[in-house]
Every structure is written in C-alpha cells, then in structure tokens.
C-alpha positions in Angstrom: 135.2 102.7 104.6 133.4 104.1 107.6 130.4 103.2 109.2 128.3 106.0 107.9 129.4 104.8 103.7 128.9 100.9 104.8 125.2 101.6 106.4 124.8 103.8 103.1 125.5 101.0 101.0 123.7 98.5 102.8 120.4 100.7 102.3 121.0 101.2 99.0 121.5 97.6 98.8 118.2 97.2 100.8 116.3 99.7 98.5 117.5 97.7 95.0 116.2 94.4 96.7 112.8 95.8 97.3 112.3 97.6 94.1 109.6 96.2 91.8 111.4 97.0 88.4 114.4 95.2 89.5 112.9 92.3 90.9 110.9 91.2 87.9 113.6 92.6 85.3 116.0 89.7 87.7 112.9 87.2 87.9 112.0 87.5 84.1 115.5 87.5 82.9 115.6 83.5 81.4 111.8 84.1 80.7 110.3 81.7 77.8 109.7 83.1 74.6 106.1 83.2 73.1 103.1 85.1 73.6 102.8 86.6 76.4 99.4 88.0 78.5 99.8 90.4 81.5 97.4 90.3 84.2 97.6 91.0 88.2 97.2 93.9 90.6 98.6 95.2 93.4 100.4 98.5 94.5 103.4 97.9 92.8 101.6 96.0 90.3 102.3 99.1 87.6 106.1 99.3 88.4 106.0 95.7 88.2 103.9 96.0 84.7 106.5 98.1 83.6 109.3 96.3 84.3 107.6 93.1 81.9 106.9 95.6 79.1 111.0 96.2 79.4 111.8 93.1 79.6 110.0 91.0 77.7 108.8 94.0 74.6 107.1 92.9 71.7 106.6 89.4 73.2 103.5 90.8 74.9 100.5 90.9 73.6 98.7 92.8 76.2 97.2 92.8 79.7 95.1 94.4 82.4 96.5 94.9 85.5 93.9 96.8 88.3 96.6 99.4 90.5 95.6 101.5 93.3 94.6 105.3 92.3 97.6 107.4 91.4 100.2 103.7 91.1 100.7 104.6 87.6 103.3 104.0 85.6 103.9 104.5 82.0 102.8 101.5 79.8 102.7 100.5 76.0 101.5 97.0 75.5 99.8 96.3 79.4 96.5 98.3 80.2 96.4 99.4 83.9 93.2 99.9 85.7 93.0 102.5 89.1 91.1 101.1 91.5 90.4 101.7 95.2 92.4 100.2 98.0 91.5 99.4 101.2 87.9 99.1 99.9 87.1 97.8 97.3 85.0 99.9 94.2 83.1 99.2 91.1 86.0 99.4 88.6 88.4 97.1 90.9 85.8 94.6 90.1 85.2 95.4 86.6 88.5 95.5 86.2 89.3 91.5 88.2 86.2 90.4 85.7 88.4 91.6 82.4 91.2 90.0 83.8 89.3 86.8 84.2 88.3 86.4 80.8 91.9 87.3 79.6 93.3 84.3 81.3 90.2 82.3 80.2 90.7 83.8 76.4 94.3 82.2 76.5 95.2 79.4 74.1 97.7 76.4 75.4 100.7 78.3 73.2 100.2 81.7 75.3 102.0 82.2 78.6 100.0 84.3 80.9 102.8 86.0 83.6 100.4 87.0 86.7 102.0 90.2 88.9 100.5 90.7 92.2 101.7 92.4 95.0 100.5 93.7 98.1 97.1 95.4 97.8 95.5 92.6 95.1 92.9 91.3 97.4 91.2 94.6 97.5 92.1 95.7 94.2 90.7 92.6 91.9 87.0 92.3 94.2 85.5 89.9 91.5 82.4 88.4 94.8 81.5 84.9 94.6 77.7 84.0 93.6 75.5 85.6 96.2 77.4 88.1 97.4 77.5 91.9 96.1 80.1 94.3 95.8 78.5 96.3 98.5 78.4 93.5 101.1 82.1 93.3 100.4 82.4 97.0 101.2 80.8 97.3 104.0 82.7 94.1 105.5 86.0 95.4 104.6 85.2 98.7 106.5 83.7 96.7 108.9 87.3 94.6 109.4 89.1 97.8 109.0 87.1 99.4 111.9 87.7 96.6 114.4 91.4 96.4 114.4 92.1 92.7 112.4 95.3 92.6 110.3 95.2 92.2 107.0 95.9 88.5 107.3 92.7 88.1 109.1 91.3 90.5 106.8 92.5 88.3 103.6 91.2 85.5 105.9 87.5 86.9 104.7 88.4 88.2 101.4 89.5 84.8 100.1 85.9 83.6 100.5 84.2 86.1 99.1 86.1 86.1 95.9 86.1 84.3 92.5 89.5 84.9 91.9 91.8 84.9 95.1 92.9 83.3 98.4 94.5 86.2 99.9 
C-alpha cells in the first residue's frame, strides 16, 4: 500500500468512528428489550435518533428529541423538534419541557434511552424558577460576545437550567 491509500484509510476509519449512526447502531447493539422512550438533543441528536429507530424498530414507543434548525433526519417512531443553537428560543424550551414530562410519564417497565450531543445545553433551555427565557438569551449572547468557551459557557448554563449540567 502507499502512503497516500494508508492515510485514506485511516480517514475513512476516522470518519466511521465519528459518525452518529454508527456509534449508537455499535452502542445499542446488546440493547434490552422493552419499551423504549427517546428523548435528548443535540446536533447530531437526529442522526443519532435515527440510528435508534434502526436499531431498536418497533421497540420504541416514541420520543422528542429538540435538534438544531435544518439537523433533520428522517424519523418514524421519534418526534424531532428544530430549535435554535447558540441561543437559545422559545421552541428549544418548549421542546426540553415535553421532554421532561416524557421521562416523568415513564413507568418502572419502560427504558428511556437519552441521546445528547454537542449543542444540548442550548437546545433543551428549560430556566430554573426565577429566571426567563430571555435572561438566558441575552446571557448567552452576552458569553458569546466576550470570548468564554463553551465550557465556561456551560459553566452558566448548568445553573440556569432544570434539566442539565452542561
């Protein structure tokens, strides 16, 4: 082989690893059986959808999951919600409240597989008591605007929120 095939395959290789689809389809592959409820968000949070709906079929029951605008992906049995990232909106957090009371509305014979990825802080913005959505906004763009990283950013975020640590 030369070294032009061997750095191909190697970034193939790199490429499979990273992909959403293949990492749950290999994650979920020993899965229990029984009901199943979807919730999460993220970016990849539809791909990752998608690749449960494959997987596991008919043993879901159904789901929310809120995605970034224009993540899509095509879905039967799991619901997906657009939301906006890197600020949070109004349907991100309608969205985090329906998934809420989907976990809540499990029974102790359901499993309830969570998928998150990158992106989930600001897509499920469900504010703690006392705080609105638009505080949450305008501290986000705030953050944004002065250079933290997202880890300082998720810093914040965790205690704002009902549902998250970041």
């Amino acid at each position: 082989m030369s070294l032009r095939s061997d750095s191909l395959a190697i970034f193939r290789a790199g490429l499979k690893a990273a992909d959403p689809v293949h990492s749950v389809r290999q994650a979920l592959k020993k899965f229990p059986k029984g009901r199943v409820w979807v919730i999460g968000a993220g970016k990849a949070s539809a791909r990752m959808a998608l690749a449960a709906e494959q997987t596991l079929g008919s043993q879901i029951a159904g789901g929310l999951i809120n995605t970034k605008d224009d993540h899509l992906a095509k879905l039967r049995r799991i619901e997906l919600n657009e939301c906006s990232h890197p600020v949070p909106d109004e349907r991100g957090m309608n969205g985090a409240r329906r998934i809420a009371e989907i976990a809540k509305a499990a029974t102790k014979d359901d499993i309830v597989l969570c998928l998150i990825s990158g992106g989930a802080s600001a897509l499920m913005p469900l504010p703690i008591d006392g705080v609105s959505l638009q505080r949450k906004q305008q501290i986000t763009r705030e953050l944004l605007a002065s250079g933290a990283t997202i880890h300082e950013i998720n810093c914040v975020r965790k205690h704002l929120s009902l549902l998250k640590g970041g």
